[in-house]
MARBA-3410 file (N, C-alpha, C, O; in Angstrom, 1 decimal):
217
-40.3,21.1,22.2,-40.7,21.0,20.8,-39.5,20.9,19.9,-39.5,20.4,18.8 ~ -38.2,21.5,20.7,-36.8,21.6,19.8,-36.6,19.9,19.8,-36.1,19.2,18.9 ~ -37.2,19.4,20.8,-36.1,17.7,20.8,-36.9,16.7,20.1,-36.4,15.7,19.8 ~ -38.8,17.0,19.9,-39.1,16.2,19.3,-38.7,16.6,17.5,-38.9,15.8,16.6 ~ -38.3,17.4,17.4,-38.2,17.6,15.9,-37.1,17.3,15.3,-36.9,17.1,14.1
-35.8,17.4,16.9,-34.5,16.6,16.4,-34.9,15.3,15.9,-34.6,14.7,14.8 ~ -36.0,14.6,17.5,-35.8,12.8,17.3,-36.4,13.1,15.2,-35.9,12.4,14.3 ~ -37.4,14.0,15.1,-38.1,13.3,13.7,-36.8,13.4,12.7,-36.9,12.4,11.9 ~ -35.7,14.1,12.5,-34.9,14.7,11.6,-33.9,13.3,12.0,-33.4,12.8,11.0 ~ -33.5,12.8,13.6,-32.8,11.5,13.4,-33.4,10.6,12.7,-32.8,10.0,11.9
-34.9,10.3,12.9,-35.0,9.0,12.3,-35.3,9.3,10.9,-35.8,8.3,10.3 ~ -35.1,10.2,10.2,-35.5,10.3,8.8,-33.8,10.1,8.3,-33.4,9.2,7.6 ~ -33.3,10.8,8.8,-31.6,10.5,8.3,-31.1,9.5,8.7,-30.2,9.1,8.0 ~ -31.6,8.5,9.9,-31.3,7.5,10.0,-31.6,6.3,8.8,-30.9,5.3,8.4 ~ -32.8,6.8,8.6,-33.6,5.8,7.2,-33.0,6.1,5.9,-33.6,5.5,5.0
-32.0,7.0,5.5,-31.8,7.7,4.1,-30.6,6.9,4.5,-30.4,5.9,3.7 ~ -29.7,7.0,5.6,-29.1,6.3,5.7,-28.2,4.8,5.6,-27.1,4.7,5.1 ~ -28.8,4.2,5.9,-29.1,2.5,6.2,-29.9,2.1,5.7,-30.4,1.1,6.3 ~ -30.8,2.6,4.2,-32.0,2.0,3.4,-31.7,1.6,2.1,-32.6,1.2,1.3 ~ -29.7,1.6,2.0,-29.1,1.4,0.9,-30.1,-0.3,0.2,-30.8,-0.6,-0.8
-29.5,-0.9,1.1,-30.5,-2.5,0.4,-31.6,-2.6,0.3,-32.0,-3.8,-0.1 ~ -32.6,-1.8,0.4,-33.8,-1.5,1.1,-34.3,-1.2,-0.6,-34.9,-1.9,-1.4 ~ -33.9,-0.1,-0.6,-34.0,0.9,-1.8,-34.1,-0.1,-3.6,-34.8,-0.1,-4.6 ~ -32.7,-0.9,-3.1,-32.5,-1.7,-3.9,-33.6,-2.7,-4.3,-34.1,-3.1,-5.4 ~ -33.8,-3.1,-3.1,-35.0,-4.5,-3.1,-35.7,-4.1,-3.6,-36.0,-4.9,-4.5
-36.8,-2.5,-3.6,-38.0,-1.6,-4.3,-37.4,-1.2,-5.6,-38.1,-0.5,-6.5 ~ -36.3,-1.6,-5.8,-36.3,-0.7,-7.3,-36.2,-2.3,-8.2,-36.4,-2.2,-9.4 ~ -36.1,-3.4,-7.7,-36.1,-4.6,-8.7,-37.3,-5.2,-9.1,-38.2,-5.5,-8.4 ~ -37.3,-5.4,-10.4,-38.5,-6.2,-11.3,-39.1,-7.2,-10.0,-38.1,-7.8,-9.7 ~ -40.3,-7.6,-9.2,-40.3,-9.0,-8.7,-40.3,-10.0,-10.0,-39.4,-10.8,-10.0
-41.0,-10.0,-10.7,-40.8,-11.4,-11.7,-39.8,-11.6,-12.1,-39.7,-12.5,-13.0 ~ -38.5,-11.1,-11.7,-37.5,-11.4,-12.2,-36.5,-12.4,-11.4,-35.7,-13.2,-11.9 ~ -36.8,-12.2,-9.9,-36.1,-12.7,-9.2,-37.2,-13.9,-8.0,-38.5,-13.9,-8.1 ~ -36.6,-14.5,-7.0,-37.5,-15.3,-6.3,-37.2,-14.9,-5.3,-36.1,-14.3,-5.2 ~ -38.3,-15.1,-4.0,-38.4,-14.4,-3.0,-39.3,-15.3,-1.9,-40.4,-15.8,-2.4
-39.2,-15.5,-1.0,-39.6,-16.7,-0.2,-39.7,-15.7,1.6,-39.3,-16.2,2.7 ~ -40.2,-14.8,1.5,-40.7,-14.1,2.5,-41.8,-13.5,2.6,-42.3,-13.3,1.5 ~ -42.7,-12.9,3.8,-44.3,-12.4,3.4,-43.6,-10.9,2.9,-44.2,-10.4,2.0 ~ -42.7,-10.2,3.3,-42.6,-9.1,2.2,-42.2,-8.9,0.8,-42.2,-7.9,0.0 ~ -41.8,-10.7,0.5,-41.8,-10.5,-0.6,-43.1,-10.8,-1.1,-43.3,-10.1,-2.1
-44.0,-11.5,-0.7,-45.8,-11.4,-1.6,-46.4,-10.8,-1.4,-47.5,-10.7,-1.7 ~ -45.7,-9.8,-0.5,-46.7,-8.5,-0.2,-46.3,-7.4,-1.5,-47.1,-6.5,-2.0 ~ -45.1,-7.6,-1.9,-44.9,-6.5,-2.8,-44.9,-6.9,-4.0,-44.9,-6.1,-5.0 ~ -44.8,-8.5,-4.3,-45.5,-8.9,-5.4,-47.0,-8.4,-5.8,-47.2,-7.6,-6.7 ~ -47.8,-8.9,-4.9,-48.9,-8.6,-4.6,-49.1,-7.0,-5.4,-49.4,-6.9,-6.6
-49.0,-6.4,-4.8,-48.6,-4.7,-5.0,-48.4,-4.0,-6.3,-49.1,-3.1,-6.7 ~ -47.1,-4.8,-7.0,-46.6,-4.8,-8.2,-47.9,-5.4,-9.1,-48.4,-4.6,-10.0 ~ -48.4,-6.6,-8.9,-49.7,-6.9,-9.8,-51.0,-6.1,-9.9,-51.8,-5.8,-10.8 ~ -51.1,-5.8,-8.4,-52.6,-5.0,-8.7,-51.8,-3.4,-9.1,-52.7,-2.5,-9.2 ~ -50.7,-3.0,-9.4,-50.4,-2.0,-10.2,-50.7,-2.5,-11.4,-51.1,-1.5,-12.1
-50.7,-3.1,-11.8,-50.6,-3.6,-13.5,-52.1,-4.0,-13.3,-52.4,-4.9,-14.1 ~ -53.0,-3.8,-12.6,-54.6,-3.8,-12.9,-55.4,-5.3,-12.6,-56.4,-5.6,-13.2 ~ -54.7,-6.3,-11.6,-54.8,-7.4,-11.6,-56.5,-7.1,-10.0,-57.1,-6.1,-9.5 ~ -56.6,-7.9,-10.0,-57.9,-7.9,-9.0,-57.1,-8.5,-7.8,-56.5,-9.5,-7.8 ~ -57.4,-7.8,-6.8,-56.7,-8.1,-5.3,-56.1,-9.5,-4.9,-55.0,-9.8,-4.5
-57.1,-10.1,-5.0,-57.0,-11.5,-4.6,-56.7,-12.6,-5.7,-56.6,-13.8,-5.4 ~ -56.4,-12.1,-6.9,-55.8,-13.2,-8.1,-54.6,-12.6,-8.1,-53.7,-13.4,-8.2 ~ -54.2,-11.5,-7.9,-52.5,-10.9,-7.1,-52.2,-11.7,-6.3,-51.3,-12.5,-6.5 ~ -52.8,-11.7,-5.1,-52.2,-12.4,-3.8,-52.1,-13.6,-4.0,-51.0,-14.2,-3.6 ~ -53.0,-14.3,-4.6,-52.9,-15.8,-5.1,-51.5,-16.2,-6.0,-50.8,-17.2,-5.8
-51.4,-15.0,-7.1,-50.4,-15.9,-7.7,-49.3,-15.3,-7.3,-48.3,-15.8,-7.7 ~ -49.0,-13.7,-6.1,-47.6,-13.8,-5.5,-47.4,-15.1,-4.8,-46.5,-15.9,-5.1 ~ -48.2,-15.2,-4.0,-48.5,-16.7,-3.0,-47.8,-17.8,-3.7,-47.1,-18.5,-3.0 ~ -47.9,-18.1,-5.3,-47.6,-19.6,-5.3,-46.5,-19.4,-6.1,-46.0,-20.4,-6.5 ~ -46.0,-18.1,-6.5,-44.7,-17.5,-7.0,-43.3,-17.9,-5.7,-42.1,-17.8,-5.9
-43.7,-18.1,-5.0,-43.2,-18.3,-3.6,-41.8,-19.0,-3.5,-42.0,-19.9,-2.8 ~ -40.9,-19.0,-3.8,-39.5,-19.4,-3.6,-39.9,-20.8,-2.3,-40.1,-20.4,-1.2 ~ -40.1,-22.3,-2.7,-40.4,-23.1,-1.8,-41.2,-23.1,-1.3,-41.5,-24.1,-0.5 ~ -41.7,-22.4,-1.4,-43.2,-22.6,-0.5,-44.4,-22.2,-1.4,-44.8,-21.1,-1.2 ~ -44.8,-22.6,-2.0,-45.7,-22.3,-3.1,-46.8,-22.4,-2.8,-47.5,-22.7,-3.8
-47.8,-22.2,-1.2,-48.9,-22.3,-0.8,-50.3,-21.1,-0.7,-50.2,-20.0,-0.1 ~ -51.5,-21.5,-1.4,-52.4,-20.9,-0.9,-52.9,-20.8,0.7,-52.8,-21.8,1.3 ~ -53.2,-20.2,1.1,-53.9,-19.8,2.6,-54.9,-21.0,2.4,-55.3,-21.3,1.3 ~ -55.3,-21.7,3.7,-56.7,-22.2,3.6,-57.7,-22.1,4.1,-58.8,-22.6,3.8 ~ -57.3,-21.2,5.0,-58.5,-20.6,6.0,-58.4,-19.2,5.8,-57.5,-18.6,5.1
-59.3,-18.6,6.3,-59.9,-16.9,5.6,-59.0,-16.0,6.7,-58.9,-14.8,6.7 ~ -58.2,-16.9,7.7,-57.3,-15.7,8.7,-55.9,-15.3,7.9,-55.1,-14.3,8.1 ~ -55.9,-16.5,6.8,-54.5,-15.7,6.1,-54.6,-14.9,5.1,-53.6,-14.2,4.8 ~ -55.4,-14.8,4.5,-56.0,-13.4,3.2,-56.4,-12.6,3.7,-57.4,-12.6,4.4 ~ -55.5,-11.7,3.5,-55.4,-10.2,4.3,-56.5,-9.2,3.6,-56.7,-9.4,2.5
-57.0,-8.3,4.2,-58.3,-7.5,3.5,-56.9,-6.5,2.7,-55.8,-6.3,3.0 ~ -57.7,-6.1,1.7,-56.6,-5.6,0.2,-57.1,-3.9,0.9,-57.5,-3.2,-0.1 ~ -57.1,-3.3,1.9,-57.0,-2.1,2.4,-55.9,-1.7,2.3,-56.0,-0.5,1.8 ~ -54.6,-2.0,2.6,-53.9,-1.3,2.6,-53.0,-1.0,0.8,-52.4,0.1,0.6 ~ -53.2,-2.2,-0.2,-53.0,-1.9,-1.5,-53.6,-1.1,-2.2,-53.1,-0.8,-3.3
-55.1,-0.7,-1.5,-55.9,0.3,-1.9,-55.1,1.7,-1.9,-54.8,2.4,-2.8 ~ -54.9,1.8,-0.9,-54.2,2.9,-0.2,-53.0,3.3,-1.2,-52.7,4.3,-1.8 ~ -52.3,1.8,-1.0,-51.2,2.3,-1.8,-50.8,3.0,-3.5,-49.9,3.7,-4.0 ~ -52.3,2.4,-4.1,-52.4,2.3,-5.7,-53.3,4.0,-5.8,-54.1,4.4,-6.6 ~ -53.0,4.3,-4.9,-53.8,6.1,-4.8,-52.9,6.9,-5.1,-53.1,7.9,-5.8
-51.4,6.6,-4.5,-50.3,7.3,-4.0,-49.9,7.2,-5.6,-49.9,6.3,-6.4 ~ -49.5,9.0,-5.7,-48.9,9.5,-7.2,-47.0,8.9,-7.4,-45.9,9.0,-6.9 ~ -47.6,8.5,-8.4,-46.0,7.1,-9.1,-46.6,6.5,-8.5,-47.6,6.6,-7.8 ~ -45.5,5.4,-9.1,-45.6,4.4,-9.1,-44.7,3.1,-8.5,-43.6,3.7,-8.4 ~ -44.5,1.9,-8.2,-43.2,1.4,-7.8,-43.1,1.3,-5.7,-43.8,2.0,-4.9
-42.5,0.6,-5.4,-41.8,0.3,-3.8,-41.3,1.7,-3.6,-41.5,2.0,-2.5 ~ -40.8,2.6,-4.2,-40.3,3.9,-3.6,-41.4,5.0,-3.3,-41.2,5.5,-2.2 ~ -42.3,5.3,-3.9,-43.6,5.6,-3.7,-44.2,5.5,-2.2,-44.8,6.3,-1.5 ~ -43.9,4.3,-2.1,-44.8,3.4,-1.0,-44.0,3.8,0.3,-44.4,4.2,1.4 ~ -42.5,3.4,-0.3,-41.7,3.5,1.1,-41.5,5.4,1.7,-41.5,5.7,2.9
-41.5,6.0,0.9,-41.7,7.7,1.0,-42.9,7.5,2.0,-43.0,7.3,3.2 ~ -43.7,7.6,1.1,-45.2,7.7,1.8,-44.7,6.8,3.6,-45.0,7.3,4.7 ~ -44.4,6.1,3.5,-44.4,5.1,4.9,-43.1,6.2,5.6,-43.4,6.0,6.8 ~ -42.2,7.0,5.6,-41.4,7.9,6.4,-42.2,9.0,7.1,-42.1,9.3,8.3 ~ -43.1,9.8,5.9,-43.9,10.9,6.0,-44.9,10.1,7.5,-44.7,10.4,8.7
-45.7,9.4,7.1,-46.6,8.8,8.1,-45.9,8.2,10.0,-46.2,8.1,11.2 ~ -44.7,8.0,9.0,-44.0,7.3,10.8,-43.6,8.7,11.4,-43.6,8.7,12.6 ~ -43.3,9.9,10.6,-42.7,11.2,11.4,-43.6,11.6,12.5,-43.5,11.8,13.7 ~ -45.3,11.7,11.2,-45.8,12.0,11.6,-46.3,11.7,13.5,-46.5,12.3,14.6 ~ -46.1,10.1,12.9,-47.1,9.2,14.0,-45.9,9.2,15.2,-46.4,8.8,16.3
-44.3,9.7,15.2,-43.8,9.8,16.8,-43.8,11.8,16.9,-43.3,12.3,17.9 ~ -44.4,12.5,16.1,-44.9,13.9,16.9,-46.3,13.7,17.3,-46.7,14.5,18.2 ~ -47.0,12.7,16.8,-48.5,12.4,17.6,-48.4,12.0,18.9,-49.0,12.5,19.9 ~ -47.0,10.5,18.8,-47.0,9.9,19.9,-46.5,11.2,20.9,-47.2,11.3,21.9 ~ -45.6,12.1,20.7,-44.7,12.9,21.9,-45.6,14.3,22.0,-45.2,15.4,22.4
-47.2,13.7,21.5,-47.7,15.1,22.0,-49.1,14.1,22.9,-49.7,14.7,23.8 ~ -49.4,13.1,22.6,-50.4,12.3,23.4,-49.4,12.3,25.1,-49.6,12.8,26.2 ~ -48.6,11.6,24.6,-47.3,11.8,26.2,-47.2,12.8,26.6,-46.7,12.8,27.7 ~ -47.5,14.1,26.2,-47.3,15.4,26.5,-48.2,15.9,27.7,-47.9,16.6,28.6 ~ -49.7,15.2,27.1,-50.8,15.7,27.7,-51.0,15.3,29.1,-51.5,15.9,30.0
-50.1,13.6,29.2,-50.8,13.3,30.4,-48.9,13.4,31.3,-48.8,13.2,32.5 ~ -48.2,13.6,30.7,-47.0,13.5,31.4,-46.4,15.1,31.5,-45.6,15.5,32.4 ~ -46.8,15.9,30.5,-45.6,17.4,30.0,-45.2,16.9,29.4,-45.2,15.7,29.2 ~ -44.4,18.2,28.7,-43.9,18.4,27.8,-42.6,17.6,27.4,-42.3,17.0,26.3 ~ -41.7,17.7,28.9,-40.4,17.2,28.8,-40.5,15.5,28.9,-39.8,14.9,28.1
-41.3,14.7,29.7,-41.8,13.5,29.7,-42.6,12.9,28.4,-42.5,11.8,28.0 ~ -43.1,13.8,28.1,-43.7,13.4,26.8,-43.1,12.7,25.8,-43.6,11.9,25.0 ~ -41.6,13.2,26.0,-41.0,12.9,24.6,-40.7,11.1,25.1,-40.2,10.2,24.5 ~ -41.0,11.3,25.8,-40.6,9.3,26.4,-41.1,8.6,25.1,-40.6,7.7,24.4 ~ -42.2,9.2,25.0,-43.2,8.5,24.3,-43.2,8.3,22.7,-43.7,7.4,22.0
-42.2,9.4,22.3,-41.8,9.2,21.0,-40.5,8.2,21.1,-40.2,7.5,20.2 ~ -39.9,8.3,22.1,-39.0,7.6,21.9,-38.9,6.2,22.2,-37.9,5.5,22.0 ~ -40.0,5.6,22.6,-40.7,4.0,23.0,-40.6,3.7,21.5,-39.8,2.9,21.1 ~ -41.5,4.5,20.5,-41.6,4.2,19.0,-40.7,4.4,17.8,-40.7,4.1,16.6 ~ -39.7,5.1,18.6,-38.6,5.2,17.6,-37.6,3.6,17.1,-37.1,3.4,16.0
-37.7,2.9,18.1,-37.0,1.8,17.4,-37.6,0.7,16.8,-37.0,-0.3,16.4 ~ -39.4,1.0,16.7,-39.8,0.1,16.0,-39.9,0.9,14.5,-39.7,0.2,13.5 ~ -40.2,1.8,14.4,-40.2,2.5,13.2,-39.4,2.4,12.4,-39.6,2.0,11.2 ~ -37.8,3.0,13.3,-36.4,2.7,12.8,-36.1,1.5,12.5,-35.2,1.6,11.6 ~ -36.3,0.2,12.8,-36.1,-0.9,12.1,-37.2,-0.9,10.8,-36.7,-1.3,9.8
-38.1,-0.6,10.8,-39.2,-1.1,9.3,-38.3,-0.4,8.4,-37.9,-1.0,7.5 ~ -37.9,1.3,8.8,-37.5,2.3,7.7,-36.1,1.7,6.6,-35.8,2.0,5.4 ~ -35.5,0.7,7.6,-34.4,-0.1,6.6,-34.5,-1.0,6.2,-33.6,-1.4,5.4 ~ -35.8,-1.7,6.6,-35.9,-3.1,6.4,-37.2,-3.5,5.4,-38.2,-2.8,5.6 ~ -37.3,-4.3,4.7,-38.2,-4.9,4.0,-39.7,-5.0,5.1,-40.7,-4.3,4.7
-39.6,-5.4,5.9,-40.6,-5.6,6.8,-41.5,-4.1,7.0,-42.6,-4.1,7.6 ~ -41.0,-3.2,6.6,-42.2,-1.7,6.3,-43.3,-2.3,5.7,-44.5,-2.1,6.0 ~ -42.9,-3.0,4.9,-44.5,-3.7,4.0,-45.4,-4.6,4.9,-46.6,-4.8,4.7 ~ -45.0,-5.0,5.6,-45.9,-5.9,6.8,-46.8,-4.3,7.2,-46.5,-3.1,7.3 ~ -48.6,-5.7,7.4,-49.6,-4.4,7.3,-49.7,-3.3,9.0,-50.1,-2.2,9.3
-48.8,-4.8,9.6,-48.8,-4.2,11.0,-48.2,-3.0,11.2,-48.7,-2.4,12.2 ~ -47.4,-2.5,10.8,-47.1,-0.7,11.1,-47.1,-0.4,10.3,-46.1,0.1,10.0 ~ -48.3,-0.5,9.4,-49.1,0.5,8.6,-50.1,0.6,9.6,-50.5,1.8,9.9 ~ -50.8,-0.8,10.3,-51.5,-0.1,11.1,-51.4,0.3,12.6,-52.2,0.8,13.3 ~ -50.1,0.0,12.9,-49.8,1.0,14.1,-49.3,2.3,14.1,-48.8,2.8,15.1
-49.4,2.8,13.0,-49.6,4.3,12.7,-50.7,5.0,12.6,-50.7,6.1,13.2 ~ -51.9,4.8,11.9,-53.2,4.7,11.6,-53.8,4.7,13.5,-54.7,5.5,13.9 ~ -53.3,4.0,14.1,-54.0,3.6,15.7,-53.8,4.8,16.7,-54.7,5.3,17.4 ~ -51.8,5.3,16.3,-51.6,6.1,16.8,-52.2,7.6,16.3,-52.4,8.5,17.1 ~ -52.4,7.6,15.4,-53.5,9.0,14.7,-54.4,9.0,15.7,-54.6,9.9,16.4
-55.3,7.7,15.7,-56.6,7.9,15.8,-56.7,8.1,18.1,-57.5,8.5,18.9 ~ -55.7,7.5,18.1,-55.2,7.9,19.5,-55.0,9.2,19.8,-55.7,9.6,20.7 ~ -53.9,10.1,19.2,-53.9,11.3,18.9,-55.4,11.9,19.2,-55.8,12.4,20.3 ~ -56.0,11.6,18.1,-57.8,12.6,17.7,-58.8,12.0,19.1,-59.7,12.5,19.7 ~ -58.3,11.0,19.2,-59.3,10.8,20.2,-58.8,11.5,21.9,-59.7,11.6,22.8
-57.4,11.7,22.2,-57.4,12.7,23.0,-57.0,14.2,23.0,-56.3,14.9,23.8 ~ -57.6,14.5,21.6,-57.9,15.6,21.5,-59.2,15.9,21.1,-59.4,16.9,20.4 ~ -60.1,15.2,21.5,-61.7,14.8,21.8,-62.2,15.0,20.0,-63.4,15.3,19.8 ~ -61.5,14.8,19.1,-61.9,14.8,17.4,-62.4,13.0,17.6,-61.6,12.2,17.3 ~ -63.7,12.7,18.2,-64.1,11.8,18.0,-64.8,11.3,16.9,-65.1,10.2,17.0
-65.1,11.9,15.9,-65.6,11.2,14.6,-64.1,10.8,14.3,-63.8,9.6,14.7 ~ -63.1,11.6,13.6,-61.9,11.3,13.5,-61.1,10.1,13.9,-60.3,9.6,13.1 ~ -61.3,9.8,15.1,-60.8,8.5,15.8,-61.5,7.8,15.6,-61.0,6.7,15.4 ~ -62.5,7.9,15.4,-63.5,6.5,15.2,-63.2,6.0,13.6,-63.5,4.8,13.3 ~ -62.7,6.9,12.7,-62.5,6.7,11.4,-61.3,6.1,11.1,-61.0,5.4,10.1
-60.2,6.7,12.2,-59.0,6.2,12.1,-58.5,4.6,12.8,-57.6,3.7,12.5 ~ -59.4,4.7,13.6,-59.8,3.1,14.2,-60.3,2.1,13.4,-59.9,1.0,13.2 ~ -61.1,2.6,13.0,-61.8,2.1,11.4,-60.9,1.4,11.0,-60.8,0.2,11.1 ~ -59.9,2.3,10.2,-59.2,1.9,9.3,-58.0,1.4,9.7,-57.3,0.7,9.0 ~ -57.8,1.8,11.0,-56.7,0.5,11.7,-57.1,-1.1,11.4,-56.4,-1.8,10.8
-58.2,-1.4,11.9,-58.7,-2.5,12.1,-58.9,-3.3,10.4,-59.0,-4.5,10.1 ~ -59.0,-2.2,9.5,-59.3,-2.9,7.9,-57.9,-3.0,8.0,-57.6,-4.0,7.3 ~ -57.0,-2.4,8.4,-55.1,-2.3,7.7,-55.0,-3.8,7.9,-54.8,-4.7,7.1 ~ -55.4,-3.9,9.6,-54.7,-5.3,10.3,-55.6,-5.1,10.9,-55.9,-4.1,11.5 ~ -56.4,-6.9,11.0,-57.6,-7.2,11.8,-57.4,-7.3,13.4,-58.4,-7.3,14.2
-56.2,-7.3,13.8,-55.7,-8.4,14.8,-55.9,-7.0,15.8,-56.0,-7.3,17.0 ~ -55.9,-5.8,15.5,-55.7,-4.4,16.1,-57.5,-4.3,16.9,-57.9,-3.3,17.5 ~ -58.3,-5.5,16.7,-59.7,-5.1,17.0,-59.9,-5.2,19.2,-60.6,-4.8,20.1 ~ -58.4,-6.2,18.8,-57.9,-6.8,20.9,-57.5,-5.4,21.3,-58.1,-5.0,22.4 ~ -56.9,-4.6,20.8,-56.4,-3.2,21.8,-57.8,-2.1,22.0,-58.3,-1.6,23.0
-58.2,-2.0,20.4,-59.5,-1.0,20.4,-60.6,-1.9,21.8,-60.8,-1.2,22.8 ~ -61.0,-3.1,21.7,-61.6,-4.3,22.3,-61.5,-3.5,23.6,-62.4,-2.9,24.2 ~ -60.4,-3.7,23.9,-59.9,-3.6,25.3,-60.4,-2.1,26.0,-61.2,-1.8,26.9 ~ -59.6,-1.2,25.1,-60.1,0.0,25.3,-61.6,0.7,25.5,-61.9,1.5,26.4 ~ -62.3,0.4,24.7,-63.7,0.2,24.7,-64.3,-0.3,26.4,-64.8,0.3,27.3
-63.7,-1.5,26.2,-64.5,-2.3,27.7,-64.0,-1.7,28.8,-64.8,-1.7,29.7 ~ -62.3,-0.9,29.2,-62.5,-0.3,30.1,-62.8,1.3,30.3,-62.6,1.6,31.5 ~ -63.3,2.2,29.5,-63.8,3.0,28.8,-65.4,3.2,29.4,-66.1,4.0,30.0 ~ -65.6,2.0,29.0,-67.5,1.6,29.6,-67.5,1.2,30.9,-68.6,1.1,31.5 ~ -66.2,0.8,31.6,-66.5,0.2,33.6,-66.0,1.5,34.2,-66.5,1.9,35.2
-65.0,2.4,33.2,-64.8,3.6,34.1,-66.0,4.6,34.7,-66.1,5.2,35.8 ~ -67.1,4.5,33.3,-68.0,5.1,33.2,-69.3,4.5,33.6,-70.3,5.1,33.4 ~ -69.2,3.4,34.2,-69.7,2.6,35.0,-69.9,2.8,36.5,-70.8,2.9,37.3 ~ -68.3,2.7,36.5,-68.0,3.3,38.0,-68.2,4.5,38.3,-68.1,4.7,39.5 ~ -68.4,5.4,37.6,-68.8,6.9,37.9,-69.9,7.2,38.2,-70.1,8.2,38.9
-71.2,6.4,37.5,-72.1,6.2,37.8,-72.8,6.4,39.4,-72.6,5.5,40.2 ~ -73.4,7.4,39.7,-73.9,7.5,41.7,-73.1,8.4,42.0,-73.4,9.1,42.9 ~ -71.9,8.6,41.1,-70.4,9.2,42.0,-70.3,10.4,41.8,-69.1,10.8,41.7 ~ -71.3,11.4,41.5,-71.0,13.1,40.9,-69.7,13.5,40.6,-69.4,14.0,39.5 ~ -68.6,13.2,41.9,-67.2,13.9,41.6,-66.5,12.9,40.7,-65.5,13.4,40.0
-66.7,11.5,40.6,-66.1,10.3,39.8,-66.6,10.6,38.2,-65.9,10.3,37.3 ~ -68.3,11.6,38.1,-68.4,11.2,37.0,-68.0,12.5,36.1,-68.1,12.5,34.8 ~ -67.5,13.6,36.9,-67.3,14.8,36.3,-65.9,14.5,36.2,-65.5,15.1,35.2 ~ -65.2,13.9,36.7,-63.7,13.6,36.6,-64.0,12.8,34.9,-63.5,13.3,33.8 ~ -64.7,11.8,35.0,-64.5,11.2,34.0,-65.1,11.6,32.7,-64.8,11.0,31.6
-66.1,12.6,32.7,-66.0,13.5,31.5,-65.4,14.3,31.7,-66.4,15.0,31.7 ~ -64.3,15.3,31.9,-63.6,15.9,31.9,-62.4,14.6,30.9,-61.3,14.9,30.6
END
């Protein structure tokens, strides 16, 4: 329990550390400068429906604010569901620092979930493997612009609901699953997956009294 609390205390100082440009990027006007990246129309985006704009006339006109590339989506797989700016425009202040706080708090959280899910099926001392698989993806967003990408917002949300679900809080997981899948759609292949072998385990236990007490347990 001493070493998962170091790993959280590294990666937070590692982020205070190395988030000098980072910091910067969140503290500038976007209308003032141009920006030709998806985290920059994501936080364009962000910045407008702060100022009370409607989700998708935000995204539209970060979209064609675009440094060279001044394109609308044309198909419905590139308009992202406005779940996670919901989220964001809840959070007290205002501004990319706001957002990026809130996004440290959530990733601490989400490698003591991971190094206690690893705990259960490995121990305690193995467990921590598990936080440490997620430490360097976290550690890269925490410096980098790319925190705004919806994908680890929703691979935090996943690992919650991973968490609650083996610690049998199944309404919980099912809510946190939920809301994985509104963050980032693409997250519906892992739940997908999970589900289908979930239902053959329980398939297979089926006739098998010691197979099927194993598998409710």
């Amino acid at each position: 329990k001493i070493s998962i609390a170091v790993v959280v205390l590294v990666f937070l100082a590692s982020a205070f550390f190395t988030n000098g440009e980072l910091v910067k990027f969140l503290s500038r006007d976007l209308p003032l400068y141009t920006y030709n990246n998806d985290p920059g129309v994501i936080y364009k985006t962000y910045l407008l429906i702060e100022a009370d704009f409607n989700y998708y006339d935000a995204y539209k006109t970060a979209q064609l604010a675009r440094f060279e590339q001044p394109i609308i989506p044309g198909d419905i797989w590139g308009w992202r569901l406005p779940t996670i700016f919901l989220i964001w425009k809840m959070l007290p202040g205002t501004g990319g620092l706001a957002v990026y706080y809130f996004f440290l708090v959530l990733a601490a959280l989400a490698l003591f979930c991971a190094y206690k899910i690893g705990s259960k099926y490995l121990g305690e001392k193995l467990g921590l493997l598990s936080a440490y698989l997620v430490f360097p993806y976290f550690h890269f967003a925490a410096r980098d612009q790319m925190f705004l990408e919806t994908e680890w917002w929703a691979v935090i949300f996943f690992i919650f609901g991973v968490f609650l679900l083996v610690r049998r809080a199944d309404f919980w997981a099912i809510l946190l699953f939920s809301l994985t899948v509104l963050v980032r759609e693409v997250y519906i292949l892992p739940l997908g997956l999970m589900l289908t072998w979930s239902l053959w385990k329980k398939r297979e236990a089926v006739g098998h009294p010691c197979l099927e007490k194993d598998f409710a347990q």
